[in-house]
N, C-alpha and C positions, 0 to 999 in steps of 0.2 A: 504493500500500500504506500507504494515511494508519492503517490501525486496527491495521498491526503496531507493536509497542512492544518497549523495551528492560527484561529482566528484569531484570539484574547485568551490571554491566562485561563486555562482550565479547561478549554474548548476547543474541540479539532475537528475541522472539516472532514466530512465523508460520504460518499456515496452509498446507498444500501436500497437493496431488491425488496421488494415486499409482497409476497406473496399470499394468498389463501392458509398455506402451510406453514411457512417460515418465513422469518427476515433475517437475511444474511449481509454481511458489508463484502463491496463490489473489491477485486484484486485489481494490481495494474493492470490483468491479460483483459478484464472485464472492461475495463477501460478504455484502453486501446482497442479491443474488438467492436465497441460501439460507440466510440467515437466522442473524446472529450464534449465536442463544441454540441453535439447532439444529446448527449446524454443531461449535459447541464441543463437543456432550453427542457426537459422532460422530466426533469427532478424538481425544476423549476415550476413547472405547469402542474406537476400532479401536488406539491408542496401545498401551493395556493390555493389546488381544492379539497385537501382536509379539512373537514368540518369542525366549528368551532363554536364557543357561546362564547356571549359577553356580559359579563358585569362589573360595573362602577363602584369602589369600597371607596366612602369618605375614609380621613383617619386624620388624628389626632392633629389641630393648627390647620383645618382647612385647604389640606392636600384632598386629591382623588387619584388612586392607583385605579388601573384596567388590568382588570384579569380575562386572560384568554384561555380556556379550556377544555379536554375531551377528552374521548378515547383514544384516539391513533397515538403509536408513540412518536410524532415528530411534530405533534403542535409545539414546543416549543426552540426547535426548526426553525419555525415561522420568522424568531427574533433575527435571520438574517435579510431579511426583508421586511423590515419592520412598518418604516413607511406605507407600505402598501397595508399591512396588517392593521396599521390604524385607520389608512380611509374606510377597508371593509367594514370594520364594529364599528367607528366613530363618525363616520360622512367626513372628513376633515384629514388632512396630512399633517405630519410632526412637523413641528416650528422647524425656522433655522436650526435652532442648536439642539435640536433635537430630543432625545429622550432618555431617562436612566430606566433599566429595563432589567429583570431578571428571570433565569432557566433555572430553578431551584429542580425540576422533575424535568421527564421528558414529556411529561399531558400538561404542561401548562407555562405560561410566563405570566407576568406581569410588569406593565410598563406606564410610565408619567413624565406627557411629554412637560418640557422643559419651557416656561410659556410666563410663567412668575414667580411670587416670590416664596408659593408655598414646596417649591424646590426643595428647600432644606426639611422642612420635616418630611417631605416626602422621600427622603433619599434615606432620613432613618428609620421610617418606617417601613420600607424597603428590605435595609439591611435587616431589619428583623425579624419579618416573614420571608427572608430569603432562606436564609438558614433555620428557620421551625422546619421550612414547608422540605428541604433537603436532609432534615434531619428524621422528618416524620414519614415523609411523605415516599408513594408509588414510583420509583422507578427513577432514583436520585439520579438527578447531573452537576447541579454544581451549585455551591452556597454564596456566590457571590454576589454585587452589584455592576452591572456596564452602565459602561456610556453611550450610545447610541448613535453615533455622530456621521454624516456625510456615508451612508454606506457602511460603516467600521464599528466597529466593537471594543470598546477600552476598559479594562478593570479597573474600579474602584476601590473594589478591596484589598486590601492588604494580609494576608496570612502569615505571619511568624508561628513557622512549625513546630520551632523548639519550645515556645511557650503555649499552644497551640490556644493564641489571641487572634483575633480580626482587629483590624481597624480601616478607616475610611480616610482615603488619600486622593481625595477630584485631582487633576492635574491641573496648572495653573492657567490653563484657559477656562476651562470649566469652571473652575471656584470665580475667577474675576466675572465671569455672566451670571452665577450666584450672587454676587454683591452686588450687583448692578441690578438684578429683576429683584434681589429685596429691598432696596431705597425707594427702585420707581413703585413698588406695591406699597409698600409702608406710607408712599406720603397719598396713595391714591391718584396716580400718575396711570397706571395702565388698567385698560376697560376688561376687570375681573368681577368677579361676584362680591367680591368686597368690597370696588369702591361700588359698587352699585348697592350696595346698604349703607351705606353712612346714615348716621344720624337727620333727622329733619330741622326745617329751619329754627321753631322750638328748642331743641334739645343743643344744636349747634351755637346756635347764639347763648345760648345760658354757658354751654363750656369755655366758648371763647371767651365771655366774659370774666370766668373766674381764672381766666389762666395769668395775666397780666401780673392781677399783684402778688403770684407767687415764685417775680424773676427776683426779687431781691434775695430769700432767703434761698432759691435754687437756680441759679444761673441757666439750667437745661431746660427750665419752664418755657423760658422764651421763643424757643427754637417750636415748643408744641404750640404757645399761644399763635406763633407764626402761620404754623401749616394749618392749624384750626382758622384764624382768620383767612386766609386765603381760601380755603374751603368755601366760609361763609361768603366770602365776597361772589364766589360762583355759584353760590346756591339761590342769593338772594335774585339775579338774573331771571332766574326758569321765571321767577312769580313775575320779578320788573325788568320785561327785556331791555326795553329803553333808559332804563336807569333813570326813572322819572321821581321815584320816593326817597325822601329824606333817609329812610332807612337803610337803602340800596346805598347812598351815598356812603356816610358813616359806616359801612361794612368795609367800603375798599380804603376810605381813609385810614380808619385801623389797620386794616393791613399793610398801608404804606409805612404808620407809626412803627410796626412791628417788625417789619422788613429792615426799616431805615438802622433803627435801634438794635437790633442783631446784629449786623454789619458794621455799623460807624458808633455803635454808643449812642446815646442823647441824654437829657434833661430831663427832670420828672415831665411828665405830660398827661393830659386828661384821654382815655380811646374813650368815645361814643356807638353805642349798637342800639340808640333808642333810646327815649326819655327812660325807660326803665333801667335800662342799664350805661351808668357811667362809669368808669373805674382810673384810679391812676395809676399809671406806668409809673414806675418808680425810678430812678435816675439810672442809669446802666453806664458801665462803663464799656468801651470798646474793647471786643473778642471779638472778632470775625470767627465764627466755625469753618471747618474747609468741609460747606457743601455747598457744591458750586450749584446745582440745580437749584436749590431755595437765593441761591446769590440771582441768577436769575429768576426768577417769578419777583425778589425785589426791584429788581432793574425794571420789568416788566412795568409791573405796577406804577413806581413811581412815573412813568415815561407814560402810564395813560393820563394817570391825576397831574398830569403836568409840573412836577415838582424838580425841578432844575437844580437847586441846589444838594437835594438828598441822589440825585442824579449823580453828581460830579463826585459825592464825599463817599457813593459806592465806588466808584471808578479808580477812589484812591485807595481800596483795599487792597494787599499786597496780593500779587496774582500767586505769588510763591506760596501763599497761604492756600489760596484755592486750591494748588493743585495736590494738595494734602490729600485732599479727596479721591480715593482709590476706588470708589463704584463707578464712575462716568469713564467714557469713552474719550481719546484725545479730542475728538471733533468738540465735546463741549466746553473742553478747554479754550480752545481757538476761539470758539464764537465769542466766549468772554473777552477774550484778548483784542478781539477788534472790536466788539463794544466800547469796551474803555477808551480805547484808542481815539476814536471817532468821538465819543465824550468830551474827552482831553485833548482834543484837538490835535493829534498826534501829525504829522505828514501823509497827505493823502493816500501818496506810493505806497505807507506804512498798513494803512489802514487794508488800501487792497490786497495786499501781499497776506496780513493776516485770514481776511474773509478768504482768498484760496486756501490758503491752508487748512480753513474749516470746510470749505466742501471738497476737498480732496480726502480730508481722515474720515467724511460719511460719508464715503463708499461702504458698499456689503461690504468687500472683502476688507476693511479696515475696520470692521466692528470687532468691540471685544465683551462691552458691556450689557449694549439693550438690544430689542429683538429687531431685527432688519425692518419689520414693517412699523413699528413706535418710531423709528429714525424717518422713516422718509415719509409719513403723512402727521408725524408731530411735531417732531425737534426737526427737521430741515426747511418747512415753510421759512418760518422767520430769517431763515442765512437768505434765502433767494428773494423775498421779498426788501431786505437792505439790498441789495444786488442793484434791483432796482432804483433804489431813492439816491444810491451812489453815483447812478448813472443817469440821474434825472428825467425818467421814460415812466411820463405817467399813465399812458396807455400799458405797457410792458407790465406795469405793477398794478395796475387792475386786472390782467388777465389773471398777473400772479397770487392775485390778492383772491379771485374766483376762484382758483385751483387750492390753495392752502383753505379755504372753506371747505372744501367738497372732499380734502383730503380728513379734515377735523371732522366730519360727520363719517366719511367712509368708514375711519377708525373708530369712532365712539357708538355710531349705528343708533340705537335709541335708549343707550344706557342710562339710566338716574343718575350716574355719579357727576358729583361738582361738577369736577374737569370736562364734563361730557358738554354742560350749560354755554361754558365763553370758550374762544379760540383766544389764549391769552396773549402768547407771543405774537400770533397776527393781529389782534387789537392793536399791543405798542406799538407795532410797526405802522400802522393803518391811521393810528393817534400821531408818530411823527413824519406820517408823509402827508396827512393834514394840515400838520401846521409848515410844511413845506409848501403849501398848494396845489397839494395833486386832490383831484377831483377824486372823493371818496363816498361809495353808498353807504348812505344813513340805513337804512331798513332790511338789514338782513342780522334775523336772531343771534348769531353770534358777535355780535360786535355793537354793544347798546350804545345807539346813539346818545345819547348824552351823554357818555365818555366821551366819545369817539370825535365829538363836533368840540367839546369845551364846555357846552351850557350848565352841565352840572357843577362843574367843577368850583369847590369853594376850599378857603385858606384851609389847612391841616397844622395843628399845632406842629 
């Protein structure tokens, strides 16, 4: 059997007859008499028609594993074609980066494509019905966890035989796309079932209220009263597209307070969410955190409320700080970089030179972090839309300005989550190619005119 090979630790390619009577694995003579390239496409064809069921196990943190299972012994086979094995049970193909997957038996796998942030507990929840189900289970193969990736098979697991331990060792592509799908989940960034439960407007405006006065005695508070505002400020939308109530206002103002203040420090201040609720921000002193995603959505922000000078005092946060942040992708480094730039009135050459280098590191093949399709209908509108205001083509940026919509609904679809409500990046952009004088639509739900024109706009402490 010189032509069988080894895929992934633990697991060897082979061809095998399967008979009424017996199953036997195929020798080289077998092989050579029938013909590599023919034999594959027929090993291939009868693979994908063993029958199988399908069921969905929650598990513990809001994972879902898929189990695939039956009687032949080579459903779990199947995990060499895995792709195809999720569109049959699932209607859907494995993300970019694919799936961690495991053959504990030969009747069954189970696999969890790789898509957010409940990655991590699903990868241990994994590890631990991999090895019950090879421990207990009909017709053992293998205890371990893969990784699923582009066609290939990669172990996870780690076996020290001498102490005869597991442990779990992602490779360092894999773990940095784990850091990166648990920041964009955590803050409610990518359209899961979780942000699509958040809290209601009710319940959101009472948290964000109370989170403020508790940055004196915990510095970490702020960073939640942030994301909690910002939430609110896209929630309050759905009800006021136009941003016509005092209350819509005072959501984003807070948010700019909260933004500003995380970033640059400030002075005690009053946040408003409603005559009911007032609260003081208590004087903070400057920490920048290095997370550059919340660094933008402040820049965002202040750039709709027109706040020029919290503008420029972001601009002057050390980038070397930012790039502390080890979940994001270089591309969202760059886009900072020539934000500021452009801010600070940097040299134009400077400016463009930085914006290529942000659409050059969001290419696919230059992602490390977030899933190819969150890059190119989330985070890349706002680069191509400055694209335009650089180049001063106000038609070119209305075209672009249609497409980065169409790409914010493509991806959100009809989710409840915040994020789903405003196109935030395309606002700011949309907000300073207005006050450039490019002709900008007022009346399309994601982009409430009364930001977008000025008219709301009033002083922020």
């Amino acid at each position: 059997m010189r032509y069988a090979r080894m895929i992934a630790d633990g697991l060897v390619f082979a061809y095998a007859l399967d008979t009424p009577d017996l199953v036997r694995s195929l020798t080289d003579s077998d092989v050579e008499r029938a013909g590599a390239q023919a034999l594959g496409k027929a090993a291939y064809e009868n693979l994908m028609r063993v029958p199988v069921q399908h069921d969905e196990v929650p598990v513990e943190g809001g994972a879902v594993l898929h189990t695939v299972y039956g009687d032949s012994f080579f459903v779990a086979s199947k995990a060499l074609y895995l792709n195809e094995v999720a569109r049959q049970v699932t209607g859907a193909p494995l993300p970019r980066a694919g799936a961690l997957v495991a053959v504990p038996t030969r009747h069954n796998l189970v696999f969890h494509p790789i898509a957010d942030g409940s990655v991590v507990d699903a990868l241990n929840s994994l590890a631990t019905y991999a090895l019950g189900a090879y421990q207990d289970g009909s017709g053992p193969l293998s205890p371990r966890v893969y990784w699923w990736h582009r066609g290939g098979l990669t172990s996870l697991t780690v076996i020290d035989h001498d102490t005869r331990t597991f442990s779990l060792q992602p490779p360092p592509h894999l773990l940095a796309m784990m850091k990166g799908l648990t920041q964009l989940d955590r803050a409610g960034r990518l359209n899961t079932r979780g942000a699509a439960q958040a809290p209601g407007l009710p319940e959101l405006t009472t948290a964000t209220a109370d989170l403020p006065a508790r940055a004196a005695e915990n510095p970490s508070a702020l960073s939640d009263a942030f994301a909690s505002a910002v939430a609110l400020a896209h929630a309050r939308c759905a009800e006021d597209p136009r941003a016509d109530l005092l209350s819509t206002w005072d959501a984003w103002a807070t948010a700019v307070q909260l933004g500003s203040a995380l970033f640059t420090g400030a002075g005690p201040q009053e946040c408003r969410l409603g005559e009911n609720f007032v609260r003081r921000l208590p004087a903070t002193p400057a920490a920048p955190p290095a997370d550059a995603r919340a660094w933008l959505d402040a820049f965002y922000l202040a750039a709709v409320c027109r706040q020029t000078d919290r503008l420029t005092r972001l601009c002057q946060v050390p980038m070397d700080r930012l790039r502390e942040d080890d979940a994001v992708d270089a591309y969202v480094l760059h886009w900072i970089d020539t934000l500021r730039a452009y801010i600070l009135r940097a040299p134009m050459n400077d400016v463009v030179d930085k914006l290529t280098a942000t659409l050059q590191t969001s290419l696919p093949q230059e992602l490390t972090h977030a899933p190819a399709d969150y890059v190119d209908l989330v985070d890349h509108p706002p680069a191509a839309l400055f694209h335009r205001i650089l180049t001063r083509d106000p038609r070119a940026f209305t075209r672009a300005l249609t497409e980065a919509l169409a790409h914010h609904t493509a991806y959100w679809g009809s989710s409840p989550a915040p994020r789903a409500r405003i196109a935030l990046g395309p606002l700011a952009l949309a907000c300073l190619a207005h006050d450039h004088g490019f002709p900008v639509p007022e009346d399309h739900r994601l982009l409430p005119a009364n930001l977008l024109n000025g008219r709301r706009i009033e002083a922020i402490p």
